[in-house]
VOZA-23319 format. One record per residue (C-alpha): y, x, z; residue number from 1; residue in one letter. Coordinates in steps of 0.05 Angstrom, whole numbers, plus 5000, padded with zeros to 4 digits. Each point is the difference from the previous one (the first is absolute). Last residue first. Layout:
BEGIN
r Y: Y&X: X&Z: Z&resi: NUM&resn: A
...
This chain:
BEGIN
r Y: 6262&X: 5003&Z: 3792&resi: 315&resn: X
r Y: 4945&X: 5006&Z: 4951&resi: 314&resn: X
r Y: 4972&X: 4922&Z: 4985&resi: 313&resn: X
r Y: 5065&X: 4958&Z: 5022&resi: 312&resn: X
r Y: 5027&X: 4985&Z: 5066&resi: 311&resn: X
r Y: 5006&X: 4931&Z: 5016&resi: 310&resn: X
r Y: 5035&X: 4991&Z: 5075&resi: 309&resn: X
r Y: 4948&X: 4943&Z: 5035&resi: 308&resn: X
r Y: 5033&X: 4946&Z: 5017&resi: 307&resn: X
r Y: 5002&X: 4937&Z: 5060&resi: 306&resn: X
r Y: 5047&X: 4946&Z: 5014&resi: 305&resn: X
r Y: 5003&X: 4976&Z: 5078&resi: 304&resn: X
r Y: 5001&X: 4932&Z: 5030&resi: 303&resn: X
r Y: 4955&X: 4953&Z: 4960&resi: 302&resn: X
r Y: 4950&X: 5064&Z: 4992&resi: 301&resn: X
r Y: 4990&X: 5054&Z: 4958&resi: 300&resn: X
r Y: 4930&X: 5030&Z: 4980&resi: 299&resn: X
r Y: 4999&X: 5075&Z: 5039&resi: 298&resn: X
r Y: 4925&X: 4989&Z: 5018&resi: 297&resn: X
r Y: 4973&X: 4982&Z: 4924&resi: 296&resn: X
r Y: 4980&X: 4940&Z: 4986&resi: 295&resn: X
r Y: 4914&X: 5012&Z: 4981&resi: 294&resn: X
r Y: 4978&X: 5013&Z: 4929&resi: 293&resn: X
r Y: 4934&X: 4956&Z: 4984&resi: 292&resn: X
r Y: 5040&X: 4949&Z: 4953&resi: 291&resn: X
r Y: 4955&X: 4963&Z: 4939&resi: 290&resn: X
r Y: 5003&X: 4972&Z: 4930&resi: 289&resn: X
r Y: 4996&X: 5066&Z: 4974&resi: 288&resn: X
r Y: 5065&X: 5014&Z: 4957&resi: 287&resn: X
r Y: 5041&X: 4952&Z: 5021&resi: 286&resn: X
r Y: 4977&X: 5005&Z: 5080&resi: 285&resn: X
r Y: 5001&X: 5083&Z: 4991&resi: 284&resn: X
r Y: 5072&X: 4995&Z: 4972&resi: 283&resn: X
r Y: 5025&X: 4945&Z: 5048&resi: 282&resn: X
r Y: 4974&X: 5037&Z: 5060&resi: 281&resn: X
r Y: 5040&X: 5058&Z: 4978&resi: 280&resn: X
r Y: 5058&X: 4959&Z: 4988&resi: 279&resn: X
r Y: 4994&X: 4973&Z: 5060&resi: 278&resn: X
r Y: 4995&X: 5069&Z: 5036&resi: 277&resn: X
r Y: 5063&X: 5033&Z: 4964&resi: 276&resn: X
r Y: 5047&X: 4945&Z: 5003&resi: 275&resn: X
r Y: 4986&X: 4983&Z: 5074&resi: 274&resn: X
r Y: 5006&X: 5078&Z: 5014&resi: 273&resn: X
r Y: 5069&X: 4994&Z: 4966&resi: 272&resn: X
r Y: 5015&X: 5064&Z: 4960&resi: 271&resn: X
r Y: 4999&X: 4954&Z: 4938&resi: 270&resn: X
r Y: 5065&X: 4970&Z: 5018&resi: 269&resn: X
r Y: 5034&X: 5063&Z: 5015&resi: 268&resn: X
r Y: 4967&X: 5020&Z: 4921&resi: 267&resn: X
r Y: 5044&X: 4944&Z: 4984&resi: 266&resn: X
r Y: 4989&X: 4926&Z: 4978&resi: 265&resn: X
r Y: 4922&X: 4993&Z: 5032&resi: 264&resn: X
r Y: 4985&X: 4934&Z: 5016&resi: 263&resn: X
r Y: 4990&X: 4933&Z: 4958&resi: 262&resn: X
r Y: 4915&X: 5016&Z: 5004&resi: 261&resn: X
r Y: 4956&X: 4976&Z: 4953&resi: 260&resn: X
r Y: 4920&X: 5003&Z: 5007&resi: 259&resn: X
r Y: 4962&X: 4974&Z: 4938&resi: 258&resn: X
r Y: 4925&X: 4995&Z: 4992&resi: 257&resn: X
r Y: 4962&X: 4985&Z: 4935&resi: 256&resn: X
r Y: 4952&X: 4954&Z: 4983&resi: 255&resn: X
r Y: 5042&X: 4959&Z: 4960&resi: 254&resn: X
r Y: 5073&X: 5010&Z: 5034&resi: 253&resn: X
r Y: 4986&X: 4996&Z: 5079&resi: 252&resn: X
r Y: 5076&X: 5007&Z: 5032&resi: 251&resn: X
r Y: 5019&X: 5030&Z: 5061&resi: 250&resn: X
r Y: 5066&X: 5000&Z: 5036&resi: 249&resn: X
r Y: 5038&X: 5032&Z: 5047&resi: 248&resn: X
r Y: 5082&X: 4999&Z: 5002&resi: 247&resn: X
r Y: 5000&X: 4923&Z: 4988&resi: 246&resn: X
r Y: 5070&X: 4972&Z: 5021&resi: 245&resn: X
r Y: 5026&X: 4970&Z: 5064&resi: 244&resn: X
r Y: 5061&X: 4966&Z: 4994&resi: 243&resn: X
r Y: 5077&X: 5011&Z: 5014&resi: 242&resn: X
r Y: 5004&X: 5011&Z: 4923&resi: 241&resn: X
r Y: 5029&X: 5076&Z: 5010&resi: 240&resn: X
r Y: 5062&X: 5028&Z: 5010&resi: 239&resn: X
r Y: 4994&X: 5037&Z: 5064&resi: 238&resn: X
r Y: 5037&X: 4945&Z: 5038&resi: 237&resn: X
r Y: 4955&X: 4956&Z: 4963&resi: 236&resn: X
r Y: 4933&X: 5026&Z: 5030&resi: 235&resn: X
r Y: 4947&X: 5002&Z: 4945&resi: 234&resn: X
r Y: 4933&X: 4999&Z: 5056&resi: 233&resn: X
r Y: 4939&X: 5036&Z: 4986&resi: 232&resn: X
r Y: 4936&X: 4977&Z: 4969&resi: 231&resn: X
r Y: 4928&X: 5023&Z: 5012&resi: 230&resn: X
r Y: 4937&X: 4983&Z: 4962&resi: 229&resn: X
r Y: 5019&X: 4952&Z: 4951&resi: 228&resn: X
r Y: 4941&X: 4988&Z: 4962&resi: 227&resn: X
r Y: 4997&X: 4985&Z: 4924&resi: 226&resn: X
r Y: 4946&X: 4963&Z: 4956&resi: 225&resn: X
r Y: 5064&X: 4979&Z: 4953&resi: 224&resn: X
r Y: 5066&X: 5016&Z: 5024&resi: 223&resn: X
r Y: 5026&X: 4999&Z: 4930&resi: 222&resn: X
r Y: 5068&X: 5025&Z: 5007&resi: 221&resn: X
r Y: 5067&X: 5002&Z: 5051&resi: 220&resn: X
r Y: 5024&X: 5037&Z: 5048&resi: 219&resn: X
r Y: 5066&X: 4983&Z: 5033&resi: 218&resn: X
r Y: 4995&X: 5057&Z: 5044&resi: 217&resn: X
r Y: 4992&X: 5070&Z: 5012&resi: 216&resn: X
r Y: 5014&X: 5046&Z: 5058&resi: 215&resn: X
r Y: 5027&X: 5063&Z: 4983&resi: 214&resn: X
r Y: 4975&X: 5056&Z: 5043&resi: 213&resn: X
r Y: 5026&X: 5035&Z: 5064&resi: 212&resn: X
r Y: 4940&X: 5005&Z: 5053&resi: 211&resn: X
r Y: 4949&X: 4942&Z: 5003&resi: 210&resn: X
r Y: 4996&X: 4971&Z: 5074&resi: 209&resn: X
r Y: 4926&X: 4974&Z: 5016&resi: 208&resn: X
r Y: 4986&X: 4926&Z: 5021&resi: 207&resn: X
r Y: 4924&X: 4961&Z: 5007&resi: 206&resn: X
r Y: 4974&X: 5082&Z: 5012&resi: 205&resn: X
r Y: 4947&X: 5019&Z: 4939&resi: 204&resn: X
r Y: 4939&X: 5003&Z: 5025&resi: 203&resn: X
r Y: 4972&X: 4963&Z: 4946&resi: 202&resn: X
r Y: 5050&X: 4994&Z: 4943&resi: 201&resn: X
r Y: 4970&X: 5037&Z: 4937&resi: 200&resn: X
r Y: 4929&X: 4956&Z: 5025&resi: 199&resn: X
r Y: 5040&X: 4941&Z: 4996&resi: 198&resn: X
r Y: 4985&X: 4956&Z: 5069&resi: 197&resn: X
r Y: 5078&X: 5012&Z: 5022&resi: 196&resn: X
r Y: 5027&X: 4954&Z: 4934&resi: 195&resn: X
r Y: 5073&X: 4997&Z: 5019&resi: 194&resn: X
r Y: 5019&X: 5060&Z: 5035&resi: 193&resn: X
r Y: 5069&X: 5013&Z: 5014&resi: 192&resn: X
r Y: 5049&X: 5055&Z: 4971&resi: 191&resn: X
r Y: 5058&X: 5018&Z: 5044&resi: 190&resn: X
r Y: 5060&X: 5034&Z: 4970&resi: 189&resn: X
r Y: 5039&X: 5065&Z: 4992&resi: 188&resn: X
r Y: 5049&X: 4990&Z: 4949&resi: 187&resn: X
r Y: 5025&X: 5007&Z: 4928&resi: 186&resn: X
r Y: 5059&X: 4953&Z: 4981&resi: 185&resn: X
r Y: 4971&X: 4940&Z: 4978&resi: 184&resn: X
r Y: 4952&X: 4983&Z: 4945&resi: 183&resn: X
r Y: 4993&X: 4954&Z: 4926&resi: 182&resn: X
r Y: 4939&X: 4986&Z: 4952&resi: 181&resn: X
r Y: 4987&X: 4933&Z: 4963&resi: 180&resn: X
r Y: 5052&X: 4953&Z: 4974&resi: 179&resn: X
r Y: 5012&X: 4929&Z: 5026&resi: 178&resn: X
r Y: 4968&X: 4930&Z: 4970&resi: 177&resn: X
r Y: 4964&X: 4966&Z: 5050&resi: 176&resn: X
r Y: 4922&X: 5002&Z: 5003&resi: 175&resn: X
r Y: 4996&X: 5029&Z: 5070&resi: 174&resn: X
r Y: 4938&X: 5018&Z: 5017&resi: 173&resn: X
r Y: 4991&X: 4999&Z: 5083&resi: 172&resn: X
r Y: 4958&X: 5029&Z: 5047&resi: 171&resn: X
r Y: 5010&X: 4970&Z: 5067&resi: 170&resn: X
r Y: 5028&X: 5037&Z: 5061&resi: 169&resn: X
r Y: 5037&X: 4937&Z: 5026&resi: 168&resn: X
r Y: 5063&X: 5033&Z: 4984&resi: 167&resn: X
r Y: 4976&X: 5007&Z: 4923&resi: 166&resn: X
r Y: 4961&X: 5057&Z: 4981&resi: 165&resn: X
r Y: 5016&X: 5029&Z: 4924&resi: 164&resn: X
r Y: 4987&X: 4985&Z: 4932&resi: 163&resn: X
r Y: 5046&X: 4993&Z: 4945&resi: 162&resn: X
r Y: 4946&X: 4964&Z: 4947&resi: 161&resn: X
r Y: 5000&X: 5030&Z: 4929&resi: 160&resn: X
r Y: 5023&X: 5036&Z: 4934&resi: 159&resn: X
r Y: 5027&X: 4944&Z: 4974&resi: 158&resn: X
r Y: 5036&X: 4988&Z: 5070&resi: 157&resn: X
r Y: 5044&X: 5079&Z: 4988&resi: 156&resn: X
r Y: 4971&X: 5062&Z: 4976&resi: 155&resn: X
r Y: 5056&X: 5042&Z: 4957&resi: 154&resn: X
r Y: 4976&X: 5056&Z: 5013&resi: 153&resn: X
r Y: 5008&X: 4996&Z: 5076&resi: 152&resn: X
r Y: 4950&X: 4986&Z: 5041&resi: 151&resn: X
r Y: 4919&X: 4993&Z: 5012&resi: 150&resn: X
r Y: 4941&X: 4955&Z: 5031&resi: 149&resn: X
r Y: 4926&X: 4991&Z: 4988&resi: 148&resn: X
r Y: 4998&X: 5085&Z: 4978&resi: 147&resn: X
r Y: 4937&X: 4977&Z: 4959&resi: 146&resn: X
r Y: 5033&X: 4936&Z: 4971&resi: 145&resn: X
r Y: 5059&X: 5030&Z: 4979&resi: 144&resn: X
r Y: 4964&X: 5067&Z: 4970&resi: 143&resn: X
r Y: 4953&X: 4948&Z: 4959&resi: 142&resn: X
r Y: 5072&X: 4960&Z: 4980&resi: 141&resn: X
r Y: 5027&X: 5064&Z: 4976&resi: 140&resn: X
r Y: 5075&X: 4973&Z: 4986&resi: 139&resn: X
r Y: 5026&X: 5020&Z: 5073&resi: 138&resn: X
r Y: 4963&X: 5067&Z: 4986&resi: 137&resn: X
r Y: 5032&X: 5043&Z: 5057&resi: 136&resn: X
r Y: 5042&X: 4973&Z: 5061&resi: 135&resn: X
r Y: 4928&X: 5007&Z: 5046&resi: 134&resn: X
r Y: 4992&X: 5076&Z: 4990&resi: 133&resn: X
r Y: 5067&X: 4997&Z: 5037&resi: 132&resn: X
r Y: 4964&X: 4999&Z: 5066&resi: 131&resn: X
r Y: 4924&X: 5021&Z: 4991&resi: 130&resn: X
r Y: 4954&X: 4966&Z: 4961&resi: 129&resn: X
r Y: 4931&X: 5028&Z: 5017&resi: 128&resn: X
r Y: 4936&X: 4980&Z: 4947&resi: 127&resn: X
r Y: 4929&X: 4990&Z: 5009&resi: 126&resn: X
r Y: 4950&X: 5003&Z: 4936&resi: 125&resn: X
r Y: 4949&X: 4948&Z: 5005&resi: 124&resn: X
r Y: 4995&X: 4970&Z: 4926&resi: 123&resn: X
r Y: 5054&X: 4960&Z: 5002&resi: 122&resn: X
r Y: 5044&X: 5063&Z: 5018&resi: 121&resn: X
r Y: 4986&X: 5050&Z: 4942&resi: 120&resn: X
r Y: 4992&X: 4946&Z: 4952&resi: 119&resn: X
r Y: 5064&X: 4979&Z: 5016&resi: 118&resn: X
r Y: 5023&X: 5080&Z: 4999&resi: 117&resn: X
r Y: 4973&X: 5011&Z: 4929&resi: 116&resn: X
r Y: 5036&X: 4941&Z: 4976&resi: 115&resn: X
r Y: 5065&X: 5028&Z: 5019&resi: 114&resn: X
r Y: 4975&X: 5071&Z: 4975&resi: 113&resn: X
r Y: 5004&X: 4969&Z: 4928&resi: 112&resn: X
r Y: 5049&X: 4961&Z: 5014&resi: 111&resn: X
r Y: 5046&X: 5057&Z: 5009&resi: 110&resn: X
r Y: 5029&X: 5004&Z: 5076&resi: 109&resn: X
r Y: 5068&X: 4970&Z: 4995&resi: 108&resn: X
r Y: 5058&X: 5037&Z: 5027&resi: 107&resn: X
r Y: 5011&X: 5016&Z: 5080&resi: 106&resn: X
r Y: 4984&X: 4987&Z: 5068&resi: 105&resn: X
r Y: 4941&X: 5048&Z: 5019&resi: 104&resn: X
r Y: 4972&X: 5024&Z: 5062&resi: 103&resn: X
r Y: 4936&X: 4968&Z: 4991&resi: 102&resn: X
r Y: 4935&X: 5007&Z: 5029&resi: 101&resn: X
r Y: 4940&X: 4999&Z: 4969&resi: 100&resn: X
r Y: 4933&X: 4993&Z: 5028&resi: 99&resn: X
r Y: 4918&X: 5016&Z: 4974&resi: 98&resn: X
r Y: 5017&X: 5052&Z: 4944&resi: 97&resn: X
r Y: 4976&X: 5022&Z: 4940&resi: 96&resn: X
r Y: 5001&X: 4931&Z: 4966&resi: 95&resn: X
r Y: 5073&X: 5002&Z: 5009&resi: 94&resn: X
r Y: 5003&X: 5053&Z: 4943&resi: 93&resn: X
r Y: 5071&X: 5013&Z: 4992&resi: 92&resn: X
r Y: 5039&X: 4982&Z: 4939&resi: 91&resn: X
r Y: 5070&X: 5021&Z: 4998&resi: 90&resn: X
r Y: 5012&X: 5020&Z: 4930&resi: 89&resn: X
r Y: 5041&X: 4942&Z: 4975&resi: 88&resn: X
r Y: 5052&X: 5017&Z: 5050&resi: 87&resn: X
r Y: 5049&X: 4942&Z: 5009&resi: 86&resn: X
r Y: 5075&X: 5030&Z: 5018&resi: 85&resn: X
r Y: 5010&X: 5047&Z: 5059&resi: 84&resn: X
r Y: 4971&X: 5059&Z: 5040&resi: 83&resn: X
r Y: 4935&X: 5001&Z: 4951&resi: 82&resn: X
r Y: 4944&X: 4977&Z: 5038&resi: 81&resn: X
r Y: 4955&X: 5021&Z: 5065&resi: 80&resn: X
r Y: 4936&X: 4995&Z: 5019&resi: 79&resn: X
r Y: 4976&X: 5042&Z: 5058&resi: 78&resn: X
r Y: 4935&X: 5012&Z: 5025&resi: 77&resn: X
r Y: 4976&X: 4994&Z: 5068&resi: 76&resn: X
r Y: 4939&X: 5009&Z: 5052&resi: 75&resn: X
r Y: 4990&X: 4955&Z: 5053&resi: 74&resn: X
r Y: 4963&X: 4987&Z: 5070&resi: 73&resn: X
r Y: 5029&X: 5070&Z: 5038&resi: 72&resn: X
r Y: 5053&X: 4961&Z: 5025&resi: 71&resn: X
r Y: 5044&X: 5071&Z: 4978&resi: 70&resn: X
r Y: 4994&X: 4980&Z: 4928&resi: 69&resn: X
r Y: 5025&X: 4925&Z: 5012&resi: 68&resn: X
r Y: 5063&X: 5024&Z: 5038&resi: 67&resn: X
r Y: 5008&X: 5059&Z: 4947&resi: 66&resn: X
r Y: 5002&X: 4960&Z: 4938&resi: 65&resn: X
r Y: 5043&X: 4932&Z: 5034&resi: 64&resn: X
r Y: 5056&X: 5063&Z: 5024&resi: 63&resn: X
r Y: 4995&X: 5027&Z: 4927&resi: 62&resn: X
r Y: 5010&X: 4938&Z: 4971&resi: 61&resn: X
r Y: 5061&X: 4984&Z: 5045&resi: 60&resn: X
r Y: 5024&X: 5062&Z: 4976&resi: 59&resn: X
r Y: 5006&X: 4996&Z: 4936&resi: 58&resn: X
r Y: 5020&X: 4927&Z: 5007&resi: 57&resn: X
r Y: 5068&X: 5016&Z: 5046&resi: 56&resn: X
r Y: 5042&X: 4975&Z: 4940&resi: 55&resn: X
r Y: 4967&X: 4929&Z: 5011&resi: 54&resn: X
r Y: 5020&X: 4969&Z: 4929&resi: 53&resn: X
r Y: 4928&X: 5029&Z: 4988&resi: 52&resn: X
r Y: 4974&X: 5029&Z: 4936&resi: 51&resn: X
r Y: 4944&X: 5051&Z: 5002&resi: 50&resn: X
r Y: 4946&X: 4970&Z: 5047&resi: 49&resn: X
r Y: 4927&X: 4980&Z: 4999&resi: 48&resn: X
r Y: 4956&X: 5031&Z: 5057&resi: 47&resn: X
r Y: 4931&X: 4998&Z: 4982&resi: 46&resn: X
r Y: 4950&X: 5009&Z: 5053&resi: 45&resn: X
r Y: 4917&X: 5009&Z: 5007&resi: 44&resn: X
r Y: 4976&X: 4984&Z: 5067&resi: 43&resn: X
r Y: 4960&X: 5058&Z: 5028&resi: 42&resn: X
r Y: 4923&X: 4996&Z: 5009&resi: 41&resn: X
r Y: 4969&X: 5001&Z: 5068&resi: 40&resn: X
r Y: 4977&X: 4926&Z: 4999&resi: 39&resn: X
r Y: 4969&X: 5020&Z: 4932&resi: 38&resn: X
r Y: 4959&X: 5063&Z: 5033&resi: 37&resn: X
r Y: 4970&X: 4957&Z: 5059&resi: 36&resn: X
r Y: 4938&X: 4982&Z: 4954&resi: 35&resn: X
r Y: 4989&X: 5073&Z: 4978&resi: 34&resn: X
r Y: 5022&X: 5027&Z: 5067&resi: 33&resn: X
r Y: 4938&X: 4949&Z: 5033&resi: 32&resn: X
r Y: 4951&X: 5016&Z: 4940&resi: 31&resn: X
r Y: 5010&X: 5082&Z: 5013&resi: 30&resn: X
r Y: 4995&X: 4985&Z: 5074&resi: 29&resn: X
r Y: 4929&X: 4963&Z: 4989&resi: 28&resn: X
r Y: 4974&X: 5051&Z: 4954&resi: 27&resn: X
r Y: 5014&X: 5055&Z: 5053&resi: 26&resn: X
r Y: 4965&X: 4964&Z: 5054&resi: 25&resn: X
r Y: 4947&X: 4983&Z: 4956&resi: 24&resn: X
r Y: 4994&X: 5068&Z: 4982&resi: 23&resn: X
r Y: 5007&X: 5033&Z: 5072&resi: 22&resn: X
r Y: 4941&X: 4948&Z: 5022&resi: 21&resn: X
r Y: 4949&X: 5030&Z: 4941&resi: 20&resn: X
r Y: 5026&X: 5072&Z: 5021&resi: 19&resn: X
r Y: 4973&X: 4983&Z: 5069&resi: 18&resn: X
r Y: 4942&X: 4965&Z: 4989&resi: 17&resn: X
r Y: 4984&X: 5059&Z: 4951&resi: 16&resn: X
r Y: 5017&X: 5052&Z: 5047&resi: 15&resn: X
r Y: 4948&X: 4964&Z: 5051&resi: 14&resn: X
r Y: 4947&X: 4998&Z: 4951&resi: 13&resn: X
r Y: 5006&X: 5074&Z: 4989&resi: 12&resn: X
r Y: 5007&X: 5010&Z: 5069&resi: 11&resn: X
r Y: 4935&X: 4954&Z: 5014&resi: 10&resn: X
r Y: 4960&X: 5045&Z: 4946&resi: 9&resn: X
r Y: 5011&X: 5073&Z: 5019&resi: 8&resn: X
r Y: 4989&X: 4967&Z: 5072&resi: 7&resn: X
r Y: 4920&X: 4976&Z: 4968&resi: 6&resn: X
r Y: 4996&X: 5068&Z: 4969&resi: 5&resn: X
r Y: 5018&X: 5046&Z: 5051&resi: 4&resn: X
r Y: 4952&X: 4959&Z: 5042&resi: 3&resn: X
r Y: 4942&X: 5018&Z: 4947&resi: 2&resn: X
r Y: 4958&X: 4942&Z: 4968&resi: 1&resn: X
């Protein structure tokens, strides 16, 4: 056997070794994107709106679009139905999606779609009820018990417990007979954290000052499997209960995660950075079951207020 032969035969062995190791190392970083692809994925998101008491809706829905575009964790569809009246026609496919939101207060949903949606929900879907979202359906007892509390529409004690904090800072559900839904004049106030451990809430400062928005009150509905997670206080001066009412809440409806926030009146309101991140975290918690976005820097405080001027896709 020649020299030339036997080193003919080592590098050959050699650049097998080495395109043997390459391979593995190639098949191993294929399997680690394939299995890290899901956690990658984008949450799928249907807005609902079309009829809103809320003249400011259009917007609002485009503020909600862009703020959970620009997270980089969701892509969104719009669903929208005929400006007023019922609209027989609007049937969106839920099953497409993995959250909606709603920005809609406004005529009956046919049942057909009704039904669709509590399937939708008890089978894992998550849904986001923002502000006046939570006036709609006050004869949809599904919607009622999703949403855990609502106004106006004629809700009053048959529709369910008033709940608020009492001066001792416990939860109570008032039985008595009153009507649901009422608010001040619009003002900054603080909103306080009631339920700190929630992953929505972590981080979140004990006190924060909200910027101009309507505080509700006098809630009332279901409250079944619900969690207060922050409340603010109705001052009477301003015109309000002089309690503190549920601004935050979640609500489990089947397997299916709620997240419903009291805030957001005007597109002002919405430029709140408070507004924007929990309702952020409450869109990936609803839809996901989990929070991994961090508070941002410029979240307000006890003392100061804190926006972020909306400027729409192209200006």
């Amino acid at each position: 056997m020649t020299k030339g032969y036997v080193s003919r035969r080592i590098i050959n062995q050699f650049f097998v070794l080495v395109l043997a190791v390459v391979g593995q190392i190639l098949l191993l970083s294929s399997w680690g994107q394939a299995q890290e692809k899901p956690r990658g994925e984008k949450i799928r998101v249907l807005i609902v709106d079309g009829q809103n008491n809320h003249s400011v809706w259009p917007k609002t829905t485009e503020m909600m679009r862009k703020y959970l575009i620009d997270s980089g964790m969701f892509t969104v569809d719009l669903a929208r139905t005929a400006p007023q009246g019922p609209d027989p026609n609007f049937k969106p496919d839920f099953s497409k999606y993995q959250l909606v939101v709603s920005n809609y207060n406004g005529d009956a949903w046919p049942e057909e779609t009704q039904k669709a949606f509590e399937k939708f929900i008890s089978n894992g879907g998550g849904l986001v009820v923002v502000h006046a979202a939570d006036n709609a359906f006050p004869e949809w007892e599904a919607w009622n018990k999703m949403i855990g509390l609502g106004g106006w529409g004629g809700r009053n004690a048959r529709s369910g417990p008033y709940v608020y904090f009492d001066q001792a800072n416990k939860l109570v559900q008032d039985t008595g007979d009153g009507n649901g839904g009422s608010h001040g004049a619009q003002h900054d106030f603080i909103v306080e954290t009631r339920d700190s451990e929630h992953p929505i809430m972590q981080g979140v400062p004990a006190k924060w000052l909200h910027v101009q928005d309507e505080l509700y009150d006098r809630l009332r509905g279901p409250a079944l499997r619900m969690n207060v997670l922050a409340s603010a206080y109705a001052a009477k001066d301003k015109g309000g209960s002089g309690r503190h009412e549920p601004m935050l809440m979640v609500v489990d409806y089947g397997e299916g995660r709620i997240f419903h926030t009291t805030l957001g009146h005007g597109d002002y309101s919405q430029e709140c950075v408070g507004f924007i991140a929990l309702f952020l975290r409450g869109a990936e918690w609803a839809a996901t079951g989990e929070v991994t976005q961090k508070l941002p820097s410029d979240f307000p405080t006890e003392e100061a207020t804190s926006k972020r001027k909306f400027e729409a896709d192209g200006k």
